[in-house]
Structures are given as C-alpha cells and as structure tokens.
N, C-alpha and C positions, 0 to 999 in steps of 0.2 A: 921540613917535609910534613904537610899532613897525608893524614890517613881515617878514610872512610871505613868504618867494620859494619861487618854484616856479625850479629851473635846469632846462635841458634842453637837453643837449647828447648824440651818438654817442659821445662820447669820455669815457673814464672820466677821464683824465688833466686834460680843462678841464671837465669837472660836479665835482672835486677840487680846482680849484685858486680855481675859483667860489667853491664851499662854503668852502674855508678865510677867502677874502678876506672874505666873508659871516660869515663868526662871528667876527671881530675887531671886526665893525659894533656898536654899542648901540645901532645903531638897528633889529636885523634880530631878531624873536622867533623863527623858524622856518623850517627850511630845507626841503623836498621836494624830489628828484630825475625828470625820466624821460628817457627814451633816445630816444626818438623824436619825431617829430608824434603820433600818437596817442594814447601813452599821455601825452603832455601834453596834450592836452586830456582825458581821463579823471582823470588828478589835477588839471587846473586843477575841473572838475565838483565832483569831491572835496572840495577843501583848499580852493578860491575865495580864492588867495593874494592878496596885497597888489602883490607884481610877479611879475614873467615875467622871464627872460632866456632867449631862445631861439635858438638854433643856428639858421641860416638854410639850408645844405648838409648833410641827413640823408640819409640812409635812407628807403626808402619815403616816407611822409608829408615831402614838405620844411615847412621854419619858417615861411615866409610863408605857407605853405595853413594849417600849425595855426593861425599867429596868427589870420586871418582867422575862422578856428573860432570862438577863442575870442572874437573881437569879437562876433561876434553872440550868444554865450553870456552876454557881459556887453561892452557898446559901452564903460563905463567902465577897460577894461580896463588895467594899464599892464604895455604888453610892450618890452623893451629886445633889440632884434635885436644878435646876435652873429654875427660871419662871421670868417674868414680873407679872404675876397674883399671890395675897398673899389670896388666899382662902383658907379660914379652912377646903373645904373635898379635896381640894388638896393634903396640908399638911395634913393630914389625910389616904388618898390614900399612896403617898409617903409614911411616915411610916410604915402602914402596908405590903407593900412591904418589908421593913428592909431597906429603905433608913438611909444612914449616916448620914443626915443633908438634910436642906433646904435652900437655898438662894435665894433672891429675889432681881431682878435687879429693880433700876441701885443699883450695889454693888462698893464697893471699894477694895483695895489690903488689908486691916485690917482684912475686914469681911472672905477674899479669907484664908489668911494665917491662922488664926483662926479655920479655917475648916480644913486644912492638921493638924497644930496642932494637933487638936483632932482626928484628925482620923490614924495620924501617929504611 
C-alpha cells in the first residue's frame, strides 16, 4: 500500500526532517507540505492525502481546529498530531477529534515509521 502525506508544520526545520524520514518509507508515494492550519486544509481539499501529520501549536489557525476541518471534509481522515507539548487534554482533544495517533517531538525515524505502520 502506498501512502500520500500531507506534513504540516510552522517550522521549516520539522516539515524537513518529516519529509526526509518520509522518503526513506516504501511505504510513502508522495509527499505535500503547508505551514499552517489553513493552508492544510486547502492542500488536504487538493491532494486528499493518505495521512496528515499536523503541528498542533501554529500560527493563526492552530492543528486541532484544522484537524477538526479536515474531519468533517473527510470523517475517514488519518491525521497524526504532532506537538513539542505532551499534555494529557491535548492528547485528549486530539483523540476526540479521531486523531490517528500522537507524537511528540523531538521524535526519531522509529517512532515516525511505527505510526505509517499502524496506520497503513
């Protein structure tokens, strides 16, 4: 099975280090970037990826409003929340959304692959 993601983080530095751990995948055909809530939900409209990995603390739009977005854009959604912050109503929020998973940076390629795994 591949799998198209959509990353979306503020930070060039972890939508870089995403992307990289994502093209070492055989299981990942295509990668898409956006910098915000927003324009992640305009490129999820767009590309209609296979996952999501979304920054939770943005700019403007925060990750759990786009994910929400994007749930009702497509309820089958699989979005994998990413944070610097490991707070339980985060992860909590997230869930309740129908987030796929949680991950909290700094991550490694382990923790990254582990998540397509299970969500593949």
């Amino acid at each position: 099975m591949s799998l198209n993601v959509l990353v979306v983080d503020d930070s060039l530095f972890m939508r870089s280090l995403l992307t990289k751990i994502f093209t070492k995948s055989s299981k990942i055909d295509g990668i898409t970037e956006a910098i915000d809530g927003q324009s992640a939900i305009d490129q999820y409209q767009k590309e209609r990826p296979s996952l999501v990995t979304m920054d939770i603390d943005m700019p403007g739009m925060k990750g759990l409003d786009a994910a929400k977005k994007i749930m009702v854009i497509n309820p089958k959604a699989k979005i994998v929340m990413v944070t610097s912050a490991n707070k339980t109503e985060m992860r909590s929020e997230a869930e309740k959304i129908g987030s796929g998973g949680y991950i909290t940076k700094p991550f490694d390629a382990e923790r990254i692959n582990e998540v397509i795994n299970a969500l593949a």
